[in-house]
C-alpha positions as CSV (number, residue, x, y, z in Angstrom):
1,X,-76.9,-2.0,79.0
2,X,-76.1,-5.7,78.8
3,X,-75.4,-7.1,75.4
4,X,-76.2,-11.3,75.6
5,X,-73.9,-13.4,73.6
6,X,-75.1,-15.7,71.3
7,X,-73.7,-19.2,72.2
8,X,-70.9,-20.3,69.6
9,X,-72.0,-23.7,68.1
10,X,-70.2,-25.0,65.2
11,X,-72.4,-28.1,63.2
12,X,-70.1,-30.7,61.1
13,X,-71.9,-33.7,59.9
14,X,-71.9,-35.8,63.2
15,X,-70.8,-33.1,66.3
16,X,-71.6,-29.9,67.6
17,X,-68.2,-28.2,68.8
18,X,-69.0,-25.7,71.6
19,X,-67.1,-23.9,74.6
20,X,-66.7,-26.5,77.4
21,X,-69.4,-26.2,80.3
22,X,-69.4,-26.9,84.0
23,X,-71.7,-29.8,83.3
24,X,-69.3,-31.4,81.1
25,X,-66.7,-32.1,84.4
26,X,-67.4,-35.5,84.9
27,X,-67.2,-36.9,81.1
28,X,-64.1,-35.3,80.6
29,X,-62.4,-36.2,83.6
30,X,-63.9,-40.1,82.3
31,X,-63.0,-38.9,78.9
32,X,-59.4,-38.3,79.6
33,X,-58.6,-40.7,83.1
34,X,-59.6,-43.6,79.9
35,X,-57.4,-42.1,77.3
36,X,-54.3,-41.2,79.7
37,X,-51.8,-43.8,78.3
38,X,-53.2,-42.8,74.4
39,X,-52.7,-39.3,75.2
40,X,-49.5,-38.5,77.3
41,X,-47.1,-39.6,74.3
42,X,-48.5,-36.2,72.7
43,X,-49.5,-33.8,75.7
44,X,-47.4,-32.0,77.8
45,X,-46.7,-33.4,81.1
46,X,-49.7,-34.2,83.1
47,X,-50.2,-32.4,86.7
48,X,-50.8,-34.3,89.6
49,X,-54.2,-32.3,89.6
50,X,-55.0,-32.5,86.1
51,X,-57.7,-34.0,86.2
52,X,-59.4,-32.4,89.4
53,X,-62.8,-30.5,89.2
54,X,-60.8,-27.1,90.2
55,X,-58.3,-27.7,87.1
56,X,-61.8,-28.2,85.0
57,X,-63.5,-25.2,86.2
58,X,-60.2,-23.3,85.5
59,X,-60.3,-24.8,82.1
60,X,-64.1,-23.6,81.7
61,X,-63.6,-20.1,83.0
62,X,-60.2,-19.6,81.3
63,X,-62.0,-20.8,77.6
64,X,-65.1,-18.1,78.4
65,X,-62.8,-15.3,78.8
66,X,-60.8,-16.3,75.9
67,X,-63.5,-16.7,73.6
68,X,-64.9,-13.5,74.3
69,X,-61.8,-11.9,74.3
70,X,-61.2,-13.3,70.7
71,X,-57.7,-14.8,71.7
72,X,-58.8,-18.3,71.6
73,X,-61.6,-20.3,71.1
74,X,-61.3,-23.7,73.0
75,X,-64.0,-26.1,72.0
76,X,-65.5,-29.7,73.0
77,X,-66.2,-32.1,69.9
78,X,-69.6,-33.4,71.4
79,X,-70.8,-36.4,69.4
80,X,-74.6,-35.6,68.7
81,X,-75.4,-39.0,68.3
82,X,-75.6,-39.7,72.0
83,X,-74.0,-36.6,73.5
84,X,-70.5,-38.3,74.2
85,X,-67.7,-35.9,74.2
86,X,-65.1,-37.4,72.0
87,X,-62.2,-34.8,72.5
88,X,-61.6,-30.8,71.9
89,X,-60.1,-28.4,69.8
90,X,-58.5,-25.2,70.6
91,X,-57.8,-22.5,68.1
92,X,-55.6,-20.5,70.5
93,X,-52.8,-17.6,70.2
94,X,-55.5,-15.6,68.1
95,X,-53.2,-12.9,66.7
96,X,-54.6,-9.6,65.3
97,X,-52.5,-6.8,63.0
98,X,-50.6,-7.9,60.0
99,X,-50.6,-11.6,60.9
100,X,-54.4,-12.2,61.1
101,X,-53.2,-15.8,62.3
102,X,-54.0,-18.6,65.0
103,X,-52.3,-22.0,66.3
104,X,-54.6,-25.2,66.8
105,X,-54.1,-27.8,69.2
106,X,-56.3,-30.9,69.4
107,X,-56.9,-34.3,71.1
108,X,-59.4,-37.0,70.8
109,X,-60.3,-39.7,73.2
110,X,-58.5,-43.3,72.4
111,X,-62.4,-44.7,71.9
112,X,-62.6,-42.1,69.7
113,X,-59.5,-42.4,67.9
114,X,-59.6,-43.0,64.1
115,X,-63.2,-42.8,63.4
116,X,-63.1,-39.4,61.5
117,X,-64.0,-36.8,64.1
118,X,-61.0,-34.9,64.5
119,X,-61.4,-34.4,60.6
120,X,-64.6,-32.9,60.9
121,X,-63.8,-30.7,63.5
122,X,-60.7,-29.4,62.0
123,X,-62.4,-28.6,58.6
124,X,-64.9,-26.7,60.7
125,X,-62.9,-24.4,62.4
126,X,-61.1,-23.7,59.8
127,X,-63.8,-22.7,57.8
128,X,-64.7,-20.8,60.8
129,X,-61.6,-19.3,61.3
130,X,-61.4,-18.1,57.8
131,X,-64.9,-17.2,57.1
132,X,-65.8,-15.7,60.2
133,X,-62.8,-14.7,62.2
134,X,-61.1,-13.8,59.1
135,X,-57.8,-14.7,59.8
136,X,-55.5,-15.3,57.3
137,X,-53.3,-18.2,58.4
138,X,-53.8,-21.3,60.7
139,X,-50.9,-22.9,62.2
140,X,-50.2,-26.5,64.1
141,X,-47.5,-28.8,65.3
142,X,-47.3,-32.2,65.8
143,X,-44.2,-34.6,67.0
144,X,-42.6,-36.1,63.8
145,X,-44.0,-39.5,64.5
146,X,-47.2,-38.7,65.1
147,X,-48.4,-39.8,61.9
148,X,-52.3,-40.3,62.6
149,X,-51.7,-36.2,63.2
150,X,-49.6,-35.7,60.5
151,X,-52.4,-37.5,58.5
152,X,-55.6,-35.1,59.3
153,X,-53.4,-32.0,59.2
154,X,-52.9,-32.8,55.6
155,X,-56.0,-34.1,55.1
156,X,-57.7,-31.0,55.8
157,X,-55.5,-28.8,53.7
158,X,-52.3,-28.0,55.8
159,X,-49.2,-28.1,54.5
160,X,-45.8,-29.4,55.8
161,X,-43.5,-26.0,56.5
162,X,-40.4,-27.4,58.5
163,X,-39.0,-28.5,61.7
164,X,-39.2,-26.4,64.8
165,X,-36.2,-27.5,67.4
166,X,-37.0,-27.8,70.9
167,X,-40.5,-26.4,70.6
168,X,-42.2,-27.1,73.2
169,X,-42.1,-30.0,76.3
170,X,-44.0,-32.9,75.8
171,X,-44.6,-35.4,78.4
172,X,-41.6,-33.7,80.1
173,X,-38.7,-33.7,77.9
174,X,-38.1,-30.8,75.0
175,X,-39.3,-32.2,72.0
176,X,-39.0,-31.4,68.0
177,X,-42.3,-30.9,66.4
178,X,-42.9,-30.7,62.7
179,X,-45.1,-27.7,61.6
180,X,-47.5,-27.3,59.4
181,X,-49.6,-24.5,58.0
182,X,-53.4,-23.9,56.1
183,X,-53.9,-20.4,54.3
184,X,-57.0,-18.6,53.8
185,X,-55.6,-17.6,49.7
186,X,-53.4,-20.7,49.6
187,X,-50.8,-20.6,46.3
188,X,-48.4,-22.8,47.3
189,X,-49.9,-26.3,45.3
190,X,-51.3,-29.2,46.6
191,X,-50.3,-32.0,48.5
192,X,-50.3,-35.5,47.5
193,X,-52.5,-36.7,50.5
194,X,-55.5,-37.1,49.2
């Protein structure tokens, strides 16, 4: 007996996030080939394939299986204005047990960039992740100068937990990151971003 999955869709006030689809090769290979110099400060190094339509369908079968696994949940930020993808969110390294936790990582396209979208995308997986996943804790890094990063992180509730050395290679070299936190029952205060 086959089960069919409903289609996860999450609604903010201007996008629909949803798992990536083969149809969506050619806007984000566009997406990204028009953001590359805005994006590989941030990303880990680029692949001399990166952007090829075998990498994509990788991408797209790799984000299925993960979502139905429950490990991750890798999402497009479709703009549903016009249909534009504007960038993608990944809640990934789902973790079950006592830690009931989950890491996010997130770009948006330089046209993109500072017009609010990553906000609403990030406030709606979190509610997601809390409400419906139940997990307990969301965590995310950013380089310490990232501050546009920095800025929705603590905009959306995160808050600022310490420096992890070395943690993980961005645009080749080993790089710091800053890390940051949101929980489900926070008690630690508030921040003074407002």
């Amino acid at each position: 007996m086959s089960i069919l999955r409903r289609k996860l869709r999450l609604e903010t006030e201007r996008l629909t996030l949803r798992l990536p689809a083969h149809s969506d090769y050619r806007a984000w290979a566009s997406l990204r080939e028009l953001s590359r110099d805005f994006l590989t400060p941030w990303d880990p190094l680029w692949v001399e394939d990166a952007l090829s339509r075998k990498a994509f369908t990788n991408r797209v079968y790799w984000a299925a299986r993960a979502e139905a696994a429950g490990t991750a949940l890798p999402l497009f930020l479709i703009r549903r204005q016009d249909g534009a993808l504007v960038g993608g969110i990944t809640l990934d390294n789902i973790r079950r047990g006592p830690a009931q936790a989950g890491t996010l990582g997130y770009w948006v396209g330089a046209p993109h960039a500072r017009k609010g979208y990553m906000r609403e995308a990030l406030e709606a997986v979190v509610h997601h992740a809390f409400t419906q996943l139940d997990l307990s804790r969301l965590e995310a890094g950013c380089l310490p100068e990232n501050a546009a990063s920095r800025g929705v992180l603590e905009k959306v509730g995160f808050k600022y937990e310490g420096v992890a050395q070395s943690y993980l290679q961005i645009n080749g070299r080993w790089r710091n990151h800053v890390l940051y936190a949101n929980l489900r029952h926070d008690r630690r205060g508030r921040t003074d971003v407002g």
